[in-house]
N, C-alpha and C positions, 0 to 999 in steps of 0.2 A: 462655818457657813453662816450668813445670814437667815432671813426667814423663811424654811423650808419644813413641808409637812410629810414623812417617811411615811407611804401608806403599805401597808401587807402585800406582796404580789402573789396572789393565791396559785395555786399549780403551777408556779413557775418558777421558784425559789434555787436561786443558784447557789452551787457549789465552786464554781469555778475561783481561781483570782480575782482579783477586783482589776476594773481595766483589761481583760483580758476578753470580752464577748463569751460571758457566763453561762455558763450549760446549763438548760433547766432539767427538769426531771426524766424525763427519757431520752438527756442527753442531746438535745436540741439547740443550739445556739440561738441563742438571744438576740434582739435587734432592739435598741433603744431608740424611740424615737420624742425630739425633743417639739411640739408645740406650743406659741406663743398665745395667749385667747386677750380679746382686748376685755378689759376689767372683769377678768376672767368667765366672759359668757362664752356658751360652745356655737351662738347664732349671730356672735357678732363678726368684728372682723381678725382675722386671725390666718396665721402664718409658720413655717416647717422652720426651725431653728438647724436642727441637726438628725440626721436618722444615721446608726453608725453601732456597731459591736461594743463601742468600749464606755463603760455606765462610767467610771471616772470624768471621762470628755463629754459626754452629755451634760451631767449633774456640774460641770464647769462652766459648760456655755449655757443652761437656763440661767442657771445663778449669775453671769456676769452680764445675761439680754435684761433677765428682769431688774438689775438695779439700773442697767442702763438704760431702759426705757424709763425711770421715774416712778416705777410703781402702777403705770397705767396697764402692764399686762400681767396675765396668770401664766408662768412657766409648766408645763407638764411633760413630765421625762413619764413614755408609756413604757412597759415593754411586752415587747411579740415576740413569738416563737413560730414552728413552724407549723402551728395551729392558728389560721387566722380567725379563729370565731373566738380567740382569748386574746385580749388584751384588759392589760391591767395597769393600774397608774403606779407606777413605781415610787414614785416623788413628785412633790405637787410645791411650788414658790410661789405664794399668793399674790395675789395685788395688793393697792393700797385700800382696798375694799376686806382682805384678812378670810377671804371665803376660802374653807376646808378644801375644794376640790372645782376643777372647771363645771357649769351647769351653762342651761339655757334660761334666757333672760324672758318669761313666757309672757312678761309687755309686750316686748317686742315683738316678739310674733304673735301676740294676740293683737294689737296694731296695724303691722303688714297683712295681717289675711284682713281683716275692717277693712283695711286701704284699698285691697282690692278687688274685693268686694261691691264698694262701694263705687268704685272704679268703675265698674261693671251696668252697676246699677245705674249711677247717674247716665252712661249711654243711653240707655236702653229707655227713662226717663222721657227722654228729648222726642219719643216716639210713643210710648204707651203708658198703661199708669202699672208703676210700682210701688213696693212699700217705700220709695225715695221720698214721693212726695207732700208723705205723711209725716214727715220725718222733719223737724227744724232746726240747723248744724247751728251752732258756735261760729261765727264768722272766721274767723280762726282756724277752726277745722275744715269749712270748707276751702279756703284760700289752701290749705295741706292737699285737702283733693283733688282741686285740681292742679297743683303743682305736682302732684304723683300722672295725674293724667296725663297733662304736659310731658313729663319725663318717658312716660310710657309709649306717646305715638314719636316722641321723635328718637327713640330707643328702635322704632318698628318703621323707621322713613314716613311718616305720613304726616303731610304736609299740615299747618294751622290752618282753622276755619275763618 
């Protein structure tokens, strides 16, 4: 295989054949599920590759989605039992970023909540005083806010001013 990182699957450690939807510990069969994360954040955008019994056919189609995407996503083959408060990553295909394990990207969502926050505020602004108007953006960043704003009222049918 290419570059792939075998991580420990704790309490769930199979016995079974390989390929075969692997029994874990009390006997539970397995369910492999394979997730794609875009440069391997768990808050970007991201998609179900395979969910299926057999960790052979999983750990095939991550490894064959991840070079065929280029390196822009993190393959994650999880596996669940029929415990679903466990899940563990069985195997992990990095991106061209080389990160140990899928994570959250916390720019990003330290960004989006700013955004909409901000969002918020600037309405409310146009009527009373907030901490907005103390506040002096980057032209730049406001041109971002109100393009999130934009996107927000006609996401909600309401018409431009």
């Amino acid at each position: 295989m290419l570059g792939w990182i075998g991580l420990a699957a704790v309490g769930t450690a199979g016995s079974g054949p390989a390929g075969s939807g692997e029994l874990g510990e009390e006997g539970a069969m397995s369910i492999f599920i394979v997730t794609a994360y875009h440069l391997g954040w768990t808050n970007g955008p991201r998609y179900l590759v395979y969910v299926g019994e057999d960790r052979e056919k999983a750990l095939d189609l991550a490894e064959r989605e991840m070079v065929g995407r280029g390196g822009k996503y993190g393959l994650e083959v999880a596996r669940v039992s029929n415990d679903p408060s466990v899940r563990n990553i069985d195997t992990y295909f990095p991106s061209q970023f080389g990160e140990l394990k899928p994570h959250e990207n916390w720019r990003l969502t330290w960004f989006e909540y700013v955004g909409l926050k901000v969002c918020v505020e600037w309405e409310r602004a146009k009527t009373e005083e907030t901490w907005l108007r103390a506040v002096m953006f980057p032209r730049w960043l406001r041109d971002i806010i109100v393009k999130q704003r934009d996107l927000a009222r006609a996401l909600a049918g309401e018409k431009e001013e």
